[in-house]
mmCIF file of the N, C-alpha and C atoms, coordinates in Angstrom:
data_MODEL
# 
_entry.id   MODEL 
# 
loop_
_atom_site.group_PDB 
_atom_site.id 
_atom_site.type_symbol 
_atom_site.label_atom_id 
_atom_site.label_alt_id 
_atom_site.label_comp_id 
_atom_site.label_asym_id 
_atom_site.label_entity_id 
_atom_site.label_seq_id 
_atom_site.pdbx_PDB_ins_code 
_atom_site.Cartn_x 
_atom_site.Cartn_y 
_atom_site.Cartn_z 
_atom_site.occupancy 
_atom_site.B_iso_or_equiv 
_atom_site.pdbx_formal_charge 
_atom_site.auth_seq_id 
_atom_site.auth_comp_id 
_atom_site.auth_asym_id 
_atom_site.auth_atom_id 
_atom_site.pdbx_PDB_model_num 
ATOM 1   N N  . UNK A 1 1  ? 86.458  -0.458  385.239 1.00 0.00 ? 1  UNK A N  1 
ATOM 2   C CA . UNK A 1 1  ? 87.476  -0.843  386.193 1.00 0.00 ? 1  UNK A CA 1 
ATOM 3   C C  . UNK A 1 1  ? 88.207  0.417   386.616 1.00 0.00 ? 1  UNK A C  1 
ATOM 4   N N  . UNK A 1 2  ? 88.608  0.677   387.878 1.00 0.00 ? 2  UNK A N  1 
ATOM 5   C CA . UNK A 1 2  ? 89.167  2.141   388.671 1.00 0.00 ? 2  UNK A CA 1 
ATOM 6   C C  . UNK A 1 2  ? 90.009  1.210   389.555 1.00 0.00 ? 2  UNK A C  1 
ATOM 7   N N  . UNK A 1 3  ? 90.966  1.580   389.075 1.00 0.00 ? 3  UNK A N  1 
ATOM 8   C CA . UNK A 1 3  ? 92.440  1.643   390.286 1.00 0.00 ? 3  UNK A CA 1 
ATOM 9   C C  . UNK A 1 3  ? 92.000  2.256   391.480 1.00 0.00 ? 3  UNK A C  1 
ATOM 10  N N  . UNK A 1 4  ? 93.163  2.167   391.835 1.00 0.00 ? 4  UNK A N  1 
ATOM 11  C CA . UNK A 1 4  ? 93.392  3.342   393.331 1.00 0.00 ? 4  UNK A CA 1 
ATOM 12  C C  . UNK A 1 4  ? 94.426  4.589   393.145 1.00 0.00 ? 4  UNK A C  1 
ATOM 13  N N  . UNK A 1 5  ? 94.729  4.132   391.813 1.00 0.00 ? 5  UNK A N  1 
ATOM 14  C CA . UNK A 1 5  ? 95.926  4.928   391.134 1.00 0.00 ? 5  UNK A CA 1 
ATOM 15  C C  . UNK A 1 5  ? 96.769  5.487   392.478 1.00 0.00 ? 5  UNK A C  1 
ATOM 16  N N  . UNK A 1 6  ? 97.628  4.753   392.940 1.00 0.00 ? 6  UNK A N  1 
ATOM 17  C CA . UNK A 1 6  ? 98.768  4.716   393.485 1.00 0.00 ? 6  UNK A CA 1 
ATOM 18  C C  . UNK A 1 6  ? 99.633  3.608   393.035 1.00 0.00 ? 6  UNK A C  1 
ATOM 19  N N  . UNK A 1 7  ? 100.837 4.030   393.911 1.00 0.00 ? 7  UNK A N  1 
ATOM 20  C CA . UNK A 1 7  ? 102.118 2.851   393.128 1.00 0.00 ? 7  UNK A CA 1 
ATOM 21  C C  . UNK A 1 7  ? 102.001 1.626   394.009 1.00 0.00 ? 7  UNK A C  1 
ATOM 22  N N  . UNK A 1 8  ? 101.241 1.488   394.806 1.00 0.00 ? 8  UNK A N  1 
ATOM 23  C CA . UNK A 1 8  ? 100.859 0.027   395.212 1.00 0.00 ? 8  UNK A CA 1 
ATOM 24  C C  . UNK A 1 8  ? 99.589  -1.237  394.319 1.00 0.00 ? 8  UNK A C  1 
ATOM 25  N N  . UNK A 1 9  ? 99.146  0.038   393.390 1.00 0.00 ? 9  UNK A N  1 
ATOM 26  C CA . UNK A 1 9  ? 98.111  -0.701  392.642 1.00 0.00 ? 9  UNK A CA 1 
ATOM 27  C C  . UNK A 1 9  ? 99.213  -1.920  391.498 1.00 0.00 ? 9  UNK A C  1 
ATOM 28  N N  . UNK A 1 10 ? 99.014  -3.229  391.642 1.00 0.00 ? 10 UNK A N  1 
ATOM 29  C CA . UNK A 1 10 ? 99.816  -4.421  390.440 1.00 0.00 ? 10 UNK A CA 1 
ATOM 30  C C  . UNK A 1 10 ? 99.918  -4.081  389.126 1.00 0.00 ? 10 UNK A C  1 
ATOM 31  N N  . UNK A 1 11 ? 100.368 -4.639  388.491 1.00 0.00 ? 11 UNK A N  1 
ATOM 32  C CA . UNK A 1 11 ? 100.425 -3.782  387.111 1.00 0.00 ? 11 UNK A CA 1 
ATOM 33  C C  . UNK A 1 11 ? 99.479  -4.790  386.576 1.00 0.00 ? 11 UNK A C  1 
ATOM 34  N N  . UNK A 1 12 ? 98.992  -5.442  386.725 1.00 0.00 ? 12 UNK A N  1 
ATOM 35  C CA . UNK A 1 12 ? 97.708  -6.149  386.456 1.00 0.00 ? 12 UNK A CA 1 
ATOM 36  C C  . UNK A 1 12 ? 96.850  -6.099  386.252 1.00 0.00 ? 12 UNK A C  1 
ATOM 37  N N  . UNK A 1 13 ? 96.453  -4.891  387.143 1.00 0.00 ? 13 UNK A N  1 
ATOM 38  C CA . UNK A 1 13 ? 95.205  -3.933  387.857 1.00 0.00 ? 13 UNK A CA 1 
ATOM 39  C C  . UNK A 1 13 ? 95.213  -2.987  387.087 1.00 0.00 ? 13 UNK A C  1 
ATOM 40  N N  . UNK A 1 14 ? 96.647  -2.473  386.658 1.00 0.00 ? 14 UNK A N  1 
ATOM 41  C CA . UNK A 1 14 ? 97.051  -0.550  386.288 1.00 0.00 ? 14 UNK A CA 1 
ATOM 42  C C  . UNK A 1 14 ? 96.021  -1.157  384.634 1.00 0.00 ? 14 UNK A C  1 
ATOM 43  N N  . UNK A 1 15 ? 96.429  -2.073  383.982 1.00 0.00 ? 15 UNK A N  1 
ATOM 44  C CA . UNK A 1 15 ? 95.999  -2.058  382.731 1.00 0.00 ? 15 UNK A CA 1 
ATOM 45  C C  . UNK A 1 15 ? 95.096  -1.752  382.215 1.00 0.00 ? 15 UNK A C  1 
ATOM 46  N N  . UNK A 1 16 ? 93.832  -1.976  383.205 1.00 0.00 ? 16 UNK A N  1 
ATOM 47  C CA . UNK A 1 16 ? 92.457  -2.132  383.280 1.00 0.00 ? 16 UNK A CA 1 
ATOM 48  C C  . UNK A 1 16 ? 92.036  -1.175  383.535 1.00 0.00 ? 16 UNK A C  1 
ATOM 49  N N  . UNK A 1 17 ? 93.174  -0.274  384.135 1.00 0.00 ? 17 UNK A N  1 
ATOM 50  C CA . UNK A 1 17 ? 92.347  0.825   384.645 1.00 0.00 ? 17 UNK A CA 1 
ATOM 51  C C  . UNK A 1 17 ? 91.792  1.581   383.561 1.00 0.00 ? 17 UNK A C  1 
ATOM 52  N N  . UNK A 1 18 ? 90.535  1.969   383.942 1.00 0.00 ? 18 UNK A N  1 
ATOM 53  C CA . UNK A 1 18 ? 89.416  2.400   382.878 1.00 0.00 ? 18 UNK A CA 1 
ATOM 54  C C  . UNK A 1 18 ? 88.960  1.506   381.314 1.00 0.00 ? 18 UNK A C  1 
ATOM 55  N N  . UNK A 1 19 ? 89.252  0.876   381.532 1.00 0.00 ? 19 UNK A N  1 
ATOM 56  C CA . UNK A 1 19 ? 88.765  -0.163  380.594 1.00 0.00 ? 19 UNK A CA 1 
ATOM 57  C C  . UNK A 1 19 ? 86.984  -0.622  381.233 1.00 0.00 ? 19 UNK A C  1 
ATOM 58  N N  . UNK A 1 20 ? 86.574  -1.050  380.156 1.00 0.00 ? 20 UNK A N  1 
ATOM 59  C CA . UNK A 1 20 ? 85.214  -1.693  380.406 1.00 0.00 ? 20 UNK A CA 1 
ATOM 60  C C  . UNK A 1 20 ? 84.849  -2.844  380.491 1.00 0.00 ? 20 UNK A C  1 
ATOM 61  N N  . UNK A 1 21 ? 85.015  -3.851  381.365 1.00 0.00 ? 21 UNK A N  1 
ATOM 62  C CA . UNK A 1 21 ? 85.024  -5.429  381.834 1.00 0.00 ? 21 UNK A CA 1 
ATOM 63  C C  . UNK A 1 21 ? 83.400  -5.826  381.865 1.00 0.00 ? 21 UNK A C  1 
ATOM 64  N N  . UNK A 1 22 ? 83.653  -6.933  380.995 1.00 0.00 ? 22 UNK A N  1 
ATOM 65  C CA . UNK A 1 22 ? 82.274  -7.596  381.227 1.00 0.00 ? 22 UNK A CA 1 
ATOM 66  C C  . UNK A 1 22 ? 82.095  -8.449  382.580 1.00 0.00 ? 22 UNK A C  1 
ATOM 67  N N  . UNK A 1 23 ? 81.166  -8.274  383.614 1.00 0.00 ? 23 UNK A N  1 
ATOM 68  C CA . UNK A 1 23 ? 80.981  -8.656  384.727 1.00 0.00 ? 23 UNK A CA 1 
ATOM 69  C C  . UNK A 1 23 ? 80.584  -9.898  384.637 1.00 0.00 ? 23 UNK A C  1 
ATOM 70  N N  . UNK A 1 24 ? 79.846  -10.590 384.134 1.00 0.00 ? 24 UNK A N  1 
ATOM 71  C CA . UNK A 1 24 ? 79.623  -11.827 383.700 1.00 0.00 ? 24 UNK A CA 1 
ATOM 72  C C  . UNK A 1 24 ? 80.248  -13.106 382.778 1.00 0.00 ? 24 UNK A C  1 
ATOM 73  N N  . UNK A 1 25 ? 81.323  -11.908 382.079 1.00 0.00 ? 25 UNK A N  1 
ATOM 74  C CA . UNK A 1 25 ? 82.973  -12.782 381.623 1.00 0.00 ? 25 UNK A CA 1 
ATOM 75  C C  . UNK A 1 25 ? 84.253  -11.853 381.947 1.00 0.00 ? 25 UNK A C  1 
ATOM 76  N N  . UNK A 1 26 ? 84.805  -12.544 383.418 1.00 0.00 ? 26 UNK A N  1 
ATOM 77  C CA . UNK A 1 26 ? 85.923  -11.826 383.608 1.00 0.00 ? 26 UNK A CA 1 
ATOM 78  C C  . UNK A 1 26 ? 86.880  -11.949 383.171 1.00 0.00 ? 26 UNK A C  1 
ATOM 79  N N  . UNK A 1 27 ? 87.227  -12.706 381.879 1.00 0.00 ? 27 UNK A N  1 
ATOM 80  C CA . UNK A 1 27 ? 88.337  -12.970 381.157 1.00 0.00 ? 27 UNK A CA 1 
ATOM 81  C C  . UNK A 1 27 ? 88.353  -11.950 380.215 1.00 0.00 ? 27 UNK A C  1 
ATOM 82  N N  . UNK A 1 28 ? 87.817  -10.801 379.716 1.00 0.00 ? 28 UNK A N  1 
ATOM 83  C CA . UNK A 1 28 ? 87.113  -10.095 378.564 1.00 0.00 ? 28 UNK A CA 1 
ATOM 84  C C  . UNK A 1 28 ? 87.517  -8.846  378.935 1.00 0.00 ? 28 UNK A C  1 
ATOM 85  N N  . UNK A 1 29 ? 87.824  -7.531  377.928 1.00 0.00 ? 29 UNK A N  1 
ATOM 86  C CA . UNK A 1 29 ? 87.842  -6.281  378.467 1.00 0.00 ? 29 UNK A CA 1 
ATOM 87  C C  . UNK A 1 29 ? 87.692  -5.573  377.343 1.00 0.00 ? 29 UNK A C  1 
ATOM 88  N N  . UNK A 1 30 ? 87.031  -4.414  376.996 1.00 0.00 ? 30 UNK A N  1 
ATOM 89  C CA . UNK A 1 30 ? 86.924  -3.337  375.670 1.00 0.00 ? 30 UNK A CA 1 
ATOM 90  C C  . UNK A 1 30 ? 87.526  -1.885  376.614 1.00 0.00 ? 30 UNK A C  1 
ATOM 91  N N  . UNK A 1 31 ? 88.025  -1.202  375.162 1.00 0.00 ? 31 UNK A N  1 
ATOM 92  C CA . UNK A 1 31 ? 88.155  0.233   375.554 1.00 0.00 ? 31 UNK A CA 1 
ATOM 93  C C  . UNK A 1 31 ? 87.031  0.540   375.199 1.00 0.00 ? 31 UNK A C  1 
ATOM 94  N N  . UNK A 1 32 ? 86.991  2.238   376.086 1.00 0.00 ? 32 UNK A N  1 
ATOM 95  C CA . UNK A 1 32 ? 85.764  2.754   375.599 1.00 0.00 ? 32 UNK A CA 1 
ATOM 96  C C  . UNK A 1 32 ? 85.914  3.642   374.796 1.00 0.00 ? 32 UNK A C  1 
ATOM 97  N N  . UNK A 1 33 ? 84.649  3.420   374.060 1.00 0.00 ? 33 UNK A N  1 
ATOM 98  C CA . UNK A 1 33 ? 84.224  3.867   372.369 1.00 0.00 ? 33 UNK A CA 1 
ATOM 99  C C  . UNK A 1 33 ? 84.437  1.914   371.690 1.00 0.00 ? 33 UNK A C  1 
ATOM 100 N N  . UNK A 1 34 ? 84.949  1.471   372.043 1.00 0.00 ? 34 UNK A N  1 
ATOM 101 C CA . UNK A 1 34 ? 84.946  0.035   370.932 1.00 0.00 ? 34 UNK A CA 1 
ATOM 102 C C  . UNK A 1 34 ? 84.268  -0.925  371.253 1.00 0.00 ? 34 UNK A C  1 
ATOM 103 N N  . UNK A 1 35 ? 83.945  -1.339  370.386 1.00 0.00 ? 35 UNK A N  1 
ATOM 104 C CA . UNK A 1 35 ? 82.752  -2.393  370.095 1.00 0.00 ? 35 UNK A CA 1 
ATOM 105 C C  . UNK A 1 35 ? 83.125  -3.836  370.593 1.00 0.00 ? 35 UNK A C  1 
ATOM 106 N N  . UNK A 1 36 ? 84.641  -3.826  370.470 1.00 0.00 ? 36 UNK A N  1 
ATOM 107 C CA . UNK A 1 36 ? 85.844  -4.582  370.146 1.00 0.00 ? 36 UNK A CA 1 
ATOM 108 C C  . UNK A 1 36 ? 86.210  -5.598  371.467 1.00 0.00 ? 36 UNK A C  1 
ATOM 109 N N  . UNK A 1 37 ? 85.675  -6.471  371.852 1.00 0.00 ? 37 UNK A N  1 
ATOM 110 C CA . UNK A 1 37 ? 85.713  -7.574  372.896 1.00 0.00 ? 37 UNK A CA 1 
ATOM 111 C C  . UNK A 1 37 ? 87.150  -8.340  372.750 1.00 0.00 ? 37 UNK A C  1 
ATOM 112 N N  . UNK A 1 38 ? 88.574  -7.823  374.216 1.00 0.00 ? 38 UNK A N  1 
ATOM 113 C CA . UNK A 1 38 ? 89.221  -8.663  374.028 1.00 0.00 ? 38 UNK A CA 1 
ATOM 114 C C  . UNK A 1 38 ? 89.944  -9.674  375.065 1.00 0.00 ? 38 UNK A C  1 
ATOM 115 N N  . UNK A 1 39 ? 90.701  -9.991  375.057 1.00 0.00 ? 39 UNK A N  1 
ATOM 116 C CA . UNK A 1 39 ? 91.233  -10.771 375.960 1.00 0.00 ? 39 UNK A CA 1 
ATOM 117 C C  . UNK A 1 39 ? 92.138  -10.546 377.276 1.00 0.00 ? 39 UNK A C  1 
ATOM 118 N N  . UNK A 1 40 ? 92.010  -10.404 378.530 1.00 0.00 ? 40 UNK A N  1 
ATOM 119 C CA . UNK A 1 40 ? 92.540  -9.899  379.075 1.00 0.00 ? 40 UNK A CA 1 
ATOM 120 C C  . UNK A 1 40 ? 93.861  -10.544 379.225 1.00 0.00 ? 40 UNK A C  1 
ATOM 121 N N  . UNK A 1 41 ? 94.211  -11.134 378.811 1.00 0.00 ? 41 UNK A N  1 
ATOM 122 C CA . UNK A 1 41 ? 95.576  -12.458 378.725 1.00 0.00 ? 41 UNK A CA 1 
ATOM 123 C C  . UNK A 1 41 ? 96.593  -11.867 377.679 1.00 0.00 ? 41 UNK A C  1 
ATOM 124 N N  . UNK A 1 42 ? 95.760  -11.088 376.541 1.00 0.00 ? 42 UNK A N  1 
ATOM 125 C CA . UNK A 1 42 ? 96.640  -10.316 375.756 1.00 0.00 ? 42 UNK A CA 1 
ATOM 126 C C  . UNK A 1 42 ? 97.636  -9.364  376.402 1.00 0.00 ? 42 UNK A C  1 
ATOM 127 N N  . UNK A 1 43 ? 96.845  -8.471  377.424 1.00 0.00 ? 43 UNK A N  1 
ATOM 128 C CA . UNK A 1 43 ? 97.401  -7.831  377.738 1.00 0.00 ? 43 UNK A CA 1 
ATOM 129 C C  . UNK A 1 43 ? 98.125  -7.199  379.263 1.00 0.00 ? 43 UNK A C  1 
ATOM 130 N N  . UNK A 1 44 ? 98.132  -9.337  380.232 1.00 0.00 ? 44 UNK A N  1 
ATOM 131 C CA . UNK A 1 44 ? 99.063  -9.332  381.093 1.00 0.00 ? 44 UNK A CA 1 
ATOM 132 C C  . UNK A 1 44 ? 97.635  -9.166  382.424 1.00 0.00 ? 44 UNK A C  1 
ATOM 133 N N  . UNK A 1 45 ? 96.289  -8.619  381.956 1.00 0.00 ? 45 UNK A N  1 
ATOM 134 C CA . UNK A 1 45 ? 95.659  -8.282  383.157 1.00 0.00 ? 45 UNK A CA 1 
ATOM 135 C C  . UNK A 1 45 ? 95.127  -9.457  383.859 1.00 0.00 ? 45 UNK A C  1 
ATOM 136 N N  . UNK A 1 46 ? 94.643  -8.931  385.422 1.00 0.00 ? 46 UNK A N  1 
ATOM 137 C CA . UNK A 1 46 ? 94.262  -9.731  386.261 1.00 0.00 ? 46 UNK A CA 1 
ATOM 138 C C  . UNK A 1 46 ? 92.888  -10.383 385.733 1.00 0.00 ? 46 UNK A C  1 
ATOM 139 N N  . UNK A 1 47 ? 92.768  -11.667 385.955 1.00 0.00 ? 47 UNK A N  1 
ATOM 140 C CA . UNK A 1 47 ? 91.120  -12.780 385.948 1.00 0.00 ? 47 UNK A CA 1 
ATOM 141 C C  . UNK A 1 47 ? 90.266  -12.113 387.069 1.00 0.00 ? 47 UNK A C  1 
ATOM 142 N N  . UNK A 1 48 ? 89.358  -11.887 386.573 1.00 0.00 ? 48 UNK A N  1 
ATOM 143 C CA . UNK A 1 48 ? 88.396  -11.529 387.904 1.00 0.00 ? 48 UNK A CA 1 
ATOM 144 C C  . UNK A 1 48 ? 87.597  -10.426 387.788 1.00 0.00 ? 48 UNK A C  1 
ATOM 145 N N  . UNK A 1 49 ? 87.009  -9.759  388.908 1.00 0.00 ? 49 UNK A N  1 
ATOM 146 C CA . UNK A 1 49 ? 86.247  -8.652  389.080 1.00 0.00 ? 49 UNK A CA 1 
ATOM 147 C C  . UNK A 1 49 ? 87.280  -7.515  390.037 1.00 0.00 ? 49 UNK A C  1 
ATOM 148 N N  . UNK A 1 50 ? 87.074  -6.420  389.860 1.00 0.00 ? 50 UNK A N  1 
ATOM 149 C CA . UNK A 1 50 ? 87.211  -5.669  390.618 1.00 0.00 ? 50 UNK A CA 1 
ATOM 150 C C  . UNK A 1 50 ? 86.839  -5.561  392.042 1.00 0.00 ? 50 UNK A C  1 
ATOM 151 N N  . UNK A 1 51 ? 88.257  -5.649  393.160 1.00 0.00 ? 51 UNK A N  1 
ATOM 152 C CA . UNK A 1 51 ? 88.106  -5.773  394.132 1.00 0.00 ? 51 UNK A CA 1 
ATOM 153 C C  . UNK A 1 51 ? 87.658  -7.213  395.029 1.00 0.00 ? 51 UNK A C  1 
ATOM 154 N N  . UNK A 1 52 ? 88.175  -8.218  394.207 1.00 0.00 ? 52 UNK A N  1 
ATOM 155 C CA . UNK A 1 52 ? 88.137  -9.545  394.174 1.00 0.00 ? 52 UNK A CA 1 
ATOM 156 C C  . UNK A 1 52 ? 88.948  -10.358 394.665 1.00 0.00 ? 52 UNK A C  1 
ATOM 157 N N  . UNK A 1 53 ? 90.700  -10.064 393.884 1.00 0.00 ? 53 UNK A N  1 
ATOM 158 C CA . UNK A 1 53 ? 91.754  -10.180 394.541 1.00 0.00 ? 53 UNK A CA 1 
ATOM 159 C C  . UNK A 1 53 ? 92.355  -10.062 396.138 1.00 0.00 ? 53 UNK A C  1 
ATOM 160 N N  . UNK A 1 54 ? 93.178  -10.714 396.512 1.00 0.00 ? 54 UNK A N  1 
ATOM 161 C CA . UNK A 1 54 ? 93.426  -10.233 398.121 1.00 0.00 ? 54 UNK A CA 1 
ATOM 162 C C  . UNK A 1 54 ? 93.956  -9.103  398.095 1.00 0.00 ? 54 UNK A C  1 
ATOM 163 N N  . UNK A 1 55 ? 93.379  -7.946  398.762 1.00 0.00 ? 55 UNK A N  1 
ATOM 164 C CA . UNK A 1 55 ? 94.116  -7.117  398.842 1.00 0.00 ? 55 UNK A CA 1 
ATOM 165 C C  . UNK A 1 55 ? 93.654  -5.984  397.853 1.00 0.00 ? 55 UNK A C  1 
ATOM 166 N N  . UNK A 1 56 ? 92.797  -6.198  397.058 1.00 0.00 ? 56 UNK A N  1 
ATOM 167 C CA . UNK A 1 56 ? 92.505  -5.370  396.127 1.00 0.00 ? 56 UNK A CA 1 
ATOM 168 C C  . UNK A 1 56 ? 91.705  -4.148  396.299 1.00 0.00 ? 56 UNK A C  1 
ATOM 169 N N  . UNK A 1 57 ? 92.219  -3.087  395.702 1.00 0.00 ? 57 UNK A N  1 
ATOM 170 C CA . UNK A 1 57 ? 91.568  -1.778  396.023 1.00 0.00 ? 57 UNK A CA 1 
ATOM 171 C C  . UNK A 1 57 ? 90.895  -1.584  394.912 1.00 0.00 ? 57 UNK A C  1 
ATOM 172 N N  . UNK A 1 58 ? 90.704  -2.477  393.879 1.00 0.00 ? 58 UNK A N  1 
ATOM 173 C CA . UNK A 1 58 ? 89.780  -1.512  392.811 1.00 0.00 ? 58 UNK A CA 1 
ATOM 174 C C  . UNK A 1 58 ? 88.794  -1.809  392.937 1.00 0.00 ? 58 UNK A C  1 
ATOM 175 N N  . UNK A 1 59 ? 87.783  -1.065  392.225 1.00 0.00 ? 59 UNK A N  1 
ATOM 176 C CA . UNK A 1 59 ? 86.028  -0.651  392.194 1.00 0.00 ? 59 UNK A CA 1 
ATOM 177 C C  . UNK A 1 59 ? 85.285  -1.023  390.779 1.00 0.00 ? 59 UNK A C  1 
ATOM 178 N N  . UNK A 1 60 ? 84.272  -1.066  390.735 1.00 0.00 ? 60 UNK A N  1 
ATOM 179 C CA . UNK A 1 60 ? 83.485  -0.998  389.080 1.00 0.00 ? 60 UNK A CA 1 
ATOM 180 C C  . UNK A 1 60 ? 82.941  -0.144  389.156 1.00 0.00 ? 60 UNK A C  1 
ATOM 181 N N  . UNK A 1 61 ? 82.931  0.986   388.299 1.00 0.00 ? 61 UNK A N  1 
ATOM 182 C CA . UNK A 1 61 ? 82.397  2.154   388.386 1.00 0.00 ? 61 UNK A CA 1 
ATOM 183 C C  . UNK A 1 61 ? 81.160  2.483   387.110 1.00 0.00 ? 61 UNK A C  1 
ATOM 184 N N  . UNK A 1 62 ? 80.275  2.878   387.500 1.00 0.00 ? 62 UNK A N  1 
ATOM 185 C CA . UNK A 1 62 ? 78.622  2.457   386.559 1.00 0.00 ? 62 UNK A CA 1 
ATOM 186 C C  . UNK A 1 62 ? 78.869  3.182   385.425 1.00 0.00 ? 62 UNK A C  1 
ATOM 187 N N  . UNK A 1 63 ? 79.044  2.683   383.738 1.00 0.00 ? 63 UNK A N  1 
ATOM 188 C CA . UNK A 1 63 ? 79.203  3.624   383.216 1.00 0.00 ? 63 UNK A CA 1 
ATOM 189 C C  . UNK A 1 63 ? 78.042  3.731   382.100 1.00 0.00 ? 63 UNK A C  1 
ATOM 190 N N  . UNK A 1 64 ? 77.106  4.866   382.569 1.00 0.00 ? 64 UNK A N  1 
ATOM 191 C CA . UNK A 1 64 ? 75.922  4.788   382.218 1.00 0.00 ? 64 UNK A CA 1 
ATOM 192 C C  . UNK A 1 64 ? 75.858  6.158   380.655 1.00 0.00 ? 64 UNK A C  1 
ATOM 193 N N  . UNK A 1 65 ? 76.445  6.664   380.229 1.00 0.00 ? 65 UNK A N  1 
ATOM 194 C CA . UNK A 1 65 ? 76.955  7.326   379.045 1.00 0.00 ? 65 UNK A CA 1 
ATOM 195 C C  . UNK A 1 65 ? 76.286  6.930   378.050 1.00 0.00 ? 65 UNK A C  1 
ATOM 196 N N  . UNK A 1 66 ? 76.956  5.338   377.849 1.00 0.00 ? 66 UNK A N  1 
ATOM 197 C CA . UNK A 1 66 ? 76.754  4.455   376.436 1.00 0.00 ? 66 UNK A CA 1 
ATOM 198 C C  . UNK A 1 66 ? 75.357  4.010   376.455 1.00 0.00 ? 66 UNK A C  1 
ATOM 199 N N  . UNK A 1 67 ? 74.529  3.705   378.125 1.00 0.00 ? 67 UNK A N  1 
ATOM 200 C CA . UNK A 1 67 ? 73.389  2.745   378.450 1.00 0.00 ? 67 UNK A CA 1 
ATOM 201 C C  . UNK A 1 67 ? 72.646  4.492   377.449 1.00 0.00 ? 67 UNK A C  1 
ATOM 202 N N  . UNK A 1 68 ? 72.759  5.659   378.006 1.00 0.00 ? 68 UNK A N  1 
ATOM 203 C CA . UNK A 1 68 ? 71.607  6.841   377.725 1.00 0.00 ? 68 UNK A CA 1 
ATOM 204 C C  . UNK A 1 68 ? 71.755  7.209   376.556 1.00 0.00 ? 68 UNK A C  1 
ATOM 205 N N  . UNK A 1 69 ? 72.867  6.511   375.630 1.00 0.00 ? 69 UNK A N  1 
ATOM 206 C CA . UNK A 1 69 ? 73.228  6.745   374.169 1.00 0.00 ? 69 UNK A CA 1 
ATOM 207 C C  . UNK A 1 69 ? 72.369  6.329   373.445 1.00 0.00 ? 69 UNK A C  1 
ATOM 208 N N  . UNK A 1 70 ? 72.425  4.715   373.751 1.00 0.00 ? 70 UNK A N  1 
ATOM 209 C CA . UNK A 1 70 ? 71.787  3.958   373.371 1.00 0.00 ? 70 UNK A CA 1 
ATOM 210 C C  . UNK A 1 70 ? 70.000  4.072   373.242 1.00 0.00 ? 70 UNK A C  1 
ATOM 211 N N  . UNK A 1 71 ? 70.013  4.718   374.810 1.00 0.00 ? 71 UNK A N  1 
ATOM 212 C CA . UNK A 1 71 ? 68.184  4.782   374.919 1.00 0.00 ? 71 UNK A CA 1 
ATOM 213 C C  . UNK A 1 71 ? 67.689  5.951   374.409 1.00 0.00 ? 71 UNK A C  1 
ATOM 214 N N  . UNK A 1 72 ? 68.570  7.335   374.153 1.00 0.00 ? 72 UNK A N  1 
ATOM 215 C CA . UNK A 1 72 ? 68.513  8.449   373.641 1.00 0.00 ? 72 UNK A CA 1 
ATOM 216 C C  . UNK A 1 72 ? 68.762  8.863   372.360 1.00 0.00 ? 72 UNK A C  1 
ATOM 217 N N  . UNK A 1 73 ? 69.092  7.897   372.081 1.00 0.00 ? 73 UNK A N  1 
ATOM 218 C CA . UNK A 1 73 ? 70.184  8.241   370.879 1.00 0.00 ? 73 UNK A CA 1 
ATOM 219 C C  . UNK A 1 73 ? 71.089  9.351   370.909 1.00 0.00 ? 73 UNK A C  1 
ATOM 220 N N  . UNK A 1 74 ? 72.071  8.920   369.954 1.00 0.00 ? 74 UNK A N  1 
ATOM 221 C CA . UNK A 1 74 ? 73.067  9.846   369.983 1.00 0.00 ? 74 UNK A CA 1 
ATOM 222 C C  . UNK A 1 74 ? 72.948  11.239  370.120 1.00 0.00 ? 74 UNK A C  1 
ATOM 223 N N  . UNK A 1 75 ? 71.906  12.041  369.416 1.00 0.00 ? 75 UNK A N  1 
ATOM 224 C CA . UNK A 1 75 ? 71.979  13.461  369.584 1.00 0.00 ? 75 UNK A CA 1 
ATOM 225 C C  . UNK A 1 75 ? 71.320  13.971  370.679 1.00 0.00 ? 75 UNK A C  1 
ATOM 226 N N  . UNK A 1 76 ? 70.801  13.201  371.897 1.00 0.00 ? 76 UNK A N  1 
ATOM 227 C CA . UNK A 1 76 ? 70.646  13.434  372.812 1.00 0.00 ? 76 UNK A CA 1 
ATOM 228 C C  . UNK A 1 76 ? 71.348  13.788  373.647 1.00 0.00 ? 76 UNK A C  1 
# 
């Protein structure tokens, strides 16, 4: 999840920013590095996808790091 990082972005939105949202459960969000699946209700953020909302400027941005970790393993 990517803001627009300006002061028009909701504070809804700001929370998420850079967090890792499951696209297929938009109620859900992990930091990255954690394994750790949680609730976006915990912590005040918006239901949905990025750029979903009216008005919404944020993006999903591909984060392919963890996918080449995974297929590389780590000391790759």
């Amino acid at each position: 999840w990517m803001t627009s990082a300006d002061e028009r972005v909701r504070d809804s939105h700001r929370v998420l920013n850079g967090m890792i949202c499951d696209w297929s459960d938009p109620t859900v969000f992990r930091e990255p590095g954690s394994a750790l699946w949680r609730r976006r209700s915990e912590i005040g953020a918006v239901i949905g996808i990025p750029g979903g909302a009216v008005n919404c400027r944020c993006v999903a941005g591909a984060r392919v790091d963890e996918f080449l970790n995974n297929l590389l393993g780590e000391a790759a």
